[in-house]
N, C-alpha and C positions, 0 to 999 in steps of 0.2 A: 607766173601762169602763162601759157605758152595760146596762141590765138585761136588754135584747134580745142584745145581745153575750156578757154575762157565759152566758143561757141557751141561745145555739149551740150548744153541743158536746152537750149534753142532746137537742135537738132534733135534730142531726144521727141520733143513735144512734136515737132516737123514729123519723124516719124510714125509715132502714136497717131498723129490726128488722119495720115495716110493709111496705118493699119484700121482705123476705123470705117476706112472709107469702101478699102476690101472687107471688109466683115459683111456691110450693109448688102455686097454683090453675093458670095459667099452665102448670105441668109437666106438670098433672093434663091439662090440654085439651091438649096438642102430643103428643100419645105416647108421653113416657117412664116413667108407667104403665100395667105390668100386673099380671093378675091370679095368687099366687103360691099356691102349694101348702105346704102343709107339709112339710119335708125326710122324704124317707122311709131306714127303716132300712136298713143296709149294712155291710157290712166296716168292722172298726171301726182305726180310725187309731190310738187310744189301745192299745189291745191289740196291734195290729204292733208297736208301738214299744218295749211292753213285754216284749213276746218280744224284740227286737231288745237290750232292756238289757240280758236275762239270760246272754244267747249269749258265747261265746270263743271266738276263735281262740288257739292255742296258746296257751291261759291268760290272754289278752290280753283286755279290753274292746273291742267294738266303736265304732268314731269314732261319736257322737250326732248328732242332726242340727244342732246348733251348731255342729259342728266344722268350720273354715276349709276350707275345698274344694281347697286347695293339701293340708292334712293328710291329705282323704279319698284324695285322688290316690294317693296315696303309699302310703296303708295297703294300699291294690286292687294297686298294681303291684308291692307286695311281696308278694301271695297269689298269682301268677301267675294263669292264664287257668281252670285246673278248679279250684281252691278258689275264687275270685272266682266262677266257674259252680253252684257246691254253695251258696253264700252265698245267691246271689239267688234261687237255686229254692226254698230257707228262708223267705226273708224280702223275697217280691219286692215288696210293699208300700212298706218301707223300703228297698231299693235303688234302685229304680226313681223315686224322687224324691228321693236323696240330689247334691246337687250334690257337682262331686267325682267321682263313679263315672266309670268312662271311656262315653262316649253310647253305643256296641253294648249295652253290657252291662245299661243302663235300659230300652233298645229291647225286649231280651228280656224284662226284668224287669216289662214294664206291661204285656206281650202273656201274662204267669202271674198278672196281676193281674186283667187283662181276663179270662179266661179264669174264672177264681175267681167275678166279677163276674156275668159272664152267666147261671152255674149259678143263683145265687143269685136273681136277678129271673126266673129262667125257672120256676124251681119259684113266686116268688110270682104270675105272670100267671094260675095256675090254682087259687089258692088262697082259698075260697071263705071264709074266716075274713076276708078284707080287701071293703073295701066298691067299688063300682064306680072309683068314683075310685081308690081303691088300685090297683085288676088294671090299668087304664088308665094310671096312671105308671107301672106295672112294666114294663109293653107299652112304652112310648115309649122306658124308659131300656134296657132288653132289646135295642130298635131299636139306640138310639145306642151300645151297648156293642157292637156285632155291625159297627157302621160301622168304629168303630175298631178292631178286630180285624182289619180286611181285608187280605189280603197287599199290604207296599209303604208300608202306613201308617208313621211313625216318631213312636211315642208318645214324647214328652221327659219328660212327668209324667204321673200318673193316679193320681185317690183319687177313689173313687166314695163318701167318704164325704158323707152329705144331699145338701147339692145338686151337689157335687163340683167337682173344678178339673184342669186338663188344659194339654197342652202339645202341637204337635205340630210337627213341623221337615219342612219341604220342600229338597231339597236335599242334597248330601253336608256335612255340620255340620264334622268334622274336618279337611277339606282345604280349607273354605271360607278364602276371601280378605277376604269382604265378609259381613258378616250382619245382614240387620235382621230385630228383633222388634217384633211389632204387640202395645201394647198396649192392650186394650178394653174400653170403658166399662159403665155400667148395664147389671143383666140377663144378665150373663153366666155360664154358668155348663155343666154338661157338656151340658143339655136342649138348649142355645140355642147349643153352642159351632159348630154348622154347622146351615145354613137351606136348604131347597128354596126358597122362597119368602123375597126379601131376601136372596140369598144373600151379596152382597157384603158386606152389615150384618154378618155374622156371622164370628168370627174365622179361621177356617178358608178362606171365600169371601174374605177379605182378604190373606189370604198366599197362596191361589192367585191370585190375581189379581194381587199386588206381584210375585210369584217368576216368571209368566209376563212380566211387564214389562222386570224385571231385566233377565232374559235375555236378550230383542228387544231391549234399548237398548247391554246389552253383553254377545253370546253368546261372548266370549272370557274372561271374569270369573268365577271359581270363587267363584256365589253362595250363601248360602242365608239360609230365612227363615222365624220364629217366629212357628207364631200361638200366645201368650202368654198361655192363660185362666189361670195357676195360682195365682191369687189369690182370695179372698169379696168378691165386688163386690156393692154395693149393690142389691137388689133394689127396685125401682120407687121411687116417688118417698117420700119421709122422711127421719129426722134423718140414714139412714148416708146418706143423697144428698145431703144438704146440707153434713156434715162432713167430718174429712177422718179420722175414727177410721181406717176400713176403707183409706183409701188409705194411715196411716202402715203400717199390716203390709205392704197389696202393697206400698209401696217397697221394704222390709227384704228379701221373698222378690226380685224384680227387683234388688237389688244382687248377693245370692247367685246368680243365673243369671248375671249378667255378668261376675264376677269368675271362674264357673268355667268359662265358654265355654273350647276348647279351643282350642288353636293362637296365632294372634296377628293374625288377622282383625281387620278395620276393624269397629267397632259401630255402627250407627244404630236408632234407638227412636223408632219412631210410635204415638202417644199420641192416640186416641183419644177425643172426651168425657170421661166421669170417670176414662179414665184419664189422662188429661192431669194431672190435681191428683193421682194417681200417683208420675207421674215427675218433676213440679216436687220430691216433697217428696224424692224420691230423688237430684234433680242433685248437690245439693253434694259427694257420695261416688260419685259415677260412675267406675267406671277410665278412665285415662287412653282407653283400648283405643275408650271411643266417643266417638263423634267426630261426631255429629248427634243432635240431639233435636228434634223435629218434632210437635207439636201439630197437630188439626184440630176445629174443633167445642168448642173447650175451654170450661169455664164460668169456669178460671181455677186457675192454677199454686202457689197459696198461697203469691205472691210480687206486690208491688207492681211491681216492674222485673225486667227478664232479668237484670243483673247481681245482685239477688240472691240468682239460683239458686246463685250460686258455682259454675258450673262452666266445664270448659276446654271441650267442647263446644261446638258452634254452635248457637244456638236459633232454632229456623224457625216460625213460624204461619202458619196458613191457614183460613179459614171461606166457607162459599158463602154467595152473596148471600141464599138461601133458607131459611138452616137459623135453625131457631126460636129458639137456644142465645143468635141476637142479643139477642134481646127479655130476658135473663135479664139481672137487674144483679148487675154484676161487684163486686161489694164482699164485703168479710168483717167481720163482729161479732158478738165474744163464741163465736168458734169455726165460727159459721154463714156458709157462705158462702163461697168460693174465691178473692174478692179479684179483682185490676184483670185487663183484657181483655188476652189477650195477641198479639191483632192490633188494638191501636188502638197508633197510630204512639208515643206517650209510652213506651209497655211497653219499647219497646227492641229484640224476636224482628225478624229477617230474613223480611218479607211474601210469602207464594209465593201464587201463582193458584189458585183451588180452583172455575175455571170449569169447569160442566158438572156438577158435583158431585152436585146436585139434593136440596135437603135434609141434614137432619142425618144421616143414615147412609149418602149417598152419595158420598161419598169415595174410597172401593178401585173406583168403578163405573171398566171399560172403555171407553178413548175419554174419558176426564175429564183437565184438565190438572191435577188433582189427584193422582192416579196417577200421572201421569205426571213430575208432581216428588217424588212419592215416591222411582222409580225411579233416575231421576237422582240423590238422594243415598244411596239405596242403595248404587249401584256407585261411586258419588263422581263422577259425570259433572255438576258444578259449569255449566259454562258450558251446561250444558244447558236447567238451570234456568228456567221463566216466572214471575218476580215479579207480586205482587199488581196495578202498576201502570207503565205504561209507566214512569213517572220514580221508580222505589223504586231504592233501595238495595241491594238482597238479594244482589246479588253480589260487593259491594265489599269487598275484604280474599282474597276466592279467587281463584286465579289457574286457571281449567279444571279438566281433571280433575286431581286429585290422588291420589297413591300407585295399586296394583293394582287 
């Protein structure tokens, strides 16, 4: 072995950890930073919970938030409907984002959270012990608490704790056939979880936008669909946007939605940017129950190949000709980094069209055939499908639509 040789693997990593170093610049100039705030104080999630330990039913402990979401079931539908009602008015905090509760009963339980919420920022908007900046995030989050409040909304989760995490379902959830949840990358959080401007970028404008698709592609298909903030997403560009600390917890919470979705609805998960390195780390433990996982914009799945998500699921990518995320190299070293591209043909993922997209956040836009193969494996409309390239593969192994 010749001394150039012997020092490759050295130089390799040398490399790598300098390609990482221009990524960081590179993220800095394409818009995936911005400028963050300090989490302001709130209802505190530690104190729900700790009321929630101390509590009995008939002498009984309450199920903790560890507990298997088949257990909570069960616990809820042995209190019948007015103790399960006295529970949450208690402790709507902790019901209201216990997977497990039956969906009505969180629905009401995040509209006594929100409610709890609003007081609280409304007394601090006029409170002259906080500095400008303070009464002004009191004012915005005041705004976006009063959004989700509005009759018709269906909050799945809500903790306004700092920067907060949220869920919200379009759709009838329990009698659905079909459900996808969108889930999204950097920046996410309850300030940003919907945009007047960008709106499609924003998780709430992406599940209006998939949910009205749905529908028009198949208005006889009992849909629905998740926009899925309820995770700590990485705020602007740094180590949590380069590793995957913060996406192993969101997997962990996205397995516990999926296993306690109710009924026996088809699943599909559109993975967004960083949440793409999300749901790669979540595949190998997906229930059986989904049945599409769909990337766009990804920086990379913390997997070299699709098969080694290990999962039964089908895995789809897609990227616009436009969006920045190309220029990012797909490698991972020494934890930094999300590893190989999962629309370059080696990966393995089934290539879908992401013409019209326009950029790294437009993907959910109306009129895009990105959307529009969303929609398609939303409802399972397979042959509906536009592959990345006239001569890809992407539909070989399905045979049209499949199942409801």
């Amino acid at each position: 072995m010749t001394s150039a040789e012997a020092a490759s693997p050295a130089l390799v990593v040398v490399r790598a950890l300098l390609t990482l170093a221009v990524v960081l610049v590179l993220l800095a100039t394409t818009g995936w930073t911005t400028i963050r705030h300090p989490p302001v104080p709130g209802p505190s999630r530690e104190a729900a919970l700790a009321a929630w330990a101390r509590d009995r039913i008939d002498h009984r402990p309450l199920p903790g938030p560890g507990t298997p979401s088949r257990t909570v079931a069960a616990f809820f539908a042995g209190l019948g409907p007015a103790r399960a009602s006295r529970l949450a008015e208690r402790h709507p905090l902790v019901v209201g984002n216990l997977d497990g509760v039956p969906v009505s009963l969180r629905y009401r339980a995040n509209r006594l959270t929100l409610r709890h919420a609003l007081a609280a920022e409304r007394d601090r908007i006029d409170d002259t012990r906080l500095s400008a900046e303070g009464r002004h995030e009191a004012r915005r989050r005041f705004d976006r608490f009063t959004s989700l409040s509005r009759p018709g909304r269906q909050i799945l989760a809500f903790d306004p704790t700092g920067t907060g995490r949220t869920a919200e379902v379009l759709g009838d959830l329990e009698r659905a056939r079909r459900v996808s949840v969108i889930v999204p990358g950097v920046d996410t959080n309850l300030l940003t979880f919907q945009k007047t401007h960008g709106r499609y970028g924003a998780p709430v404008g992406m599940a209006q936008a998939l949910y009205a698709a749905e529908r028009r592609s198949a208005p006889g298909t009992r849909t629905a669909v998740i926009a899925w903030a309820d995770y700590t997403a990485p705020a602007g560009v740094g180590v949590d946007a380069m590793t995957g600390r913060l996406a192993e917890v969101g997997a962990a919470r996205l397995l516990e939605l999926t296993d306690a979705l109710p009924g026996d609805a088809r699943v599909a998960l559109f993975c967004h940017s960083y949440g793409s390195v999300l749901c790669g780390l979540a595949a190998p433990r997906l229930p059986a129950r989904v049945t599409d996982l769909a990337v766009a914009g990804s920086p990379g799945m913390r997997a070299e190949h699709a098969a080694e998500l290990a999962t039964p699921a089908r895995v789809w990518a897609m990227r616009d000709a436009d969006d920045w995320i190309a220029d990012v190299p797909h490698v991972e070293v020494g934890g930094m980094g999300h590893g190989a591209d999962p629309v370059a043909p080696e990966f393995g993922a089934r290539l879908l069209s992401a013409r019209g997209a326009a950029g790294h956040s437009g993907y959910f836009e109306p009129g895009t055939e990105s959307l529009g193969n969303f929609a398609a494996l939303g409802v399972g409309a397979y042959d509906r499908l536009v592959c990345a390239r006239a001569d890809s593969a992407c539909h070989n192994g399905i045979s049209g639509a499949e199942g409801p």
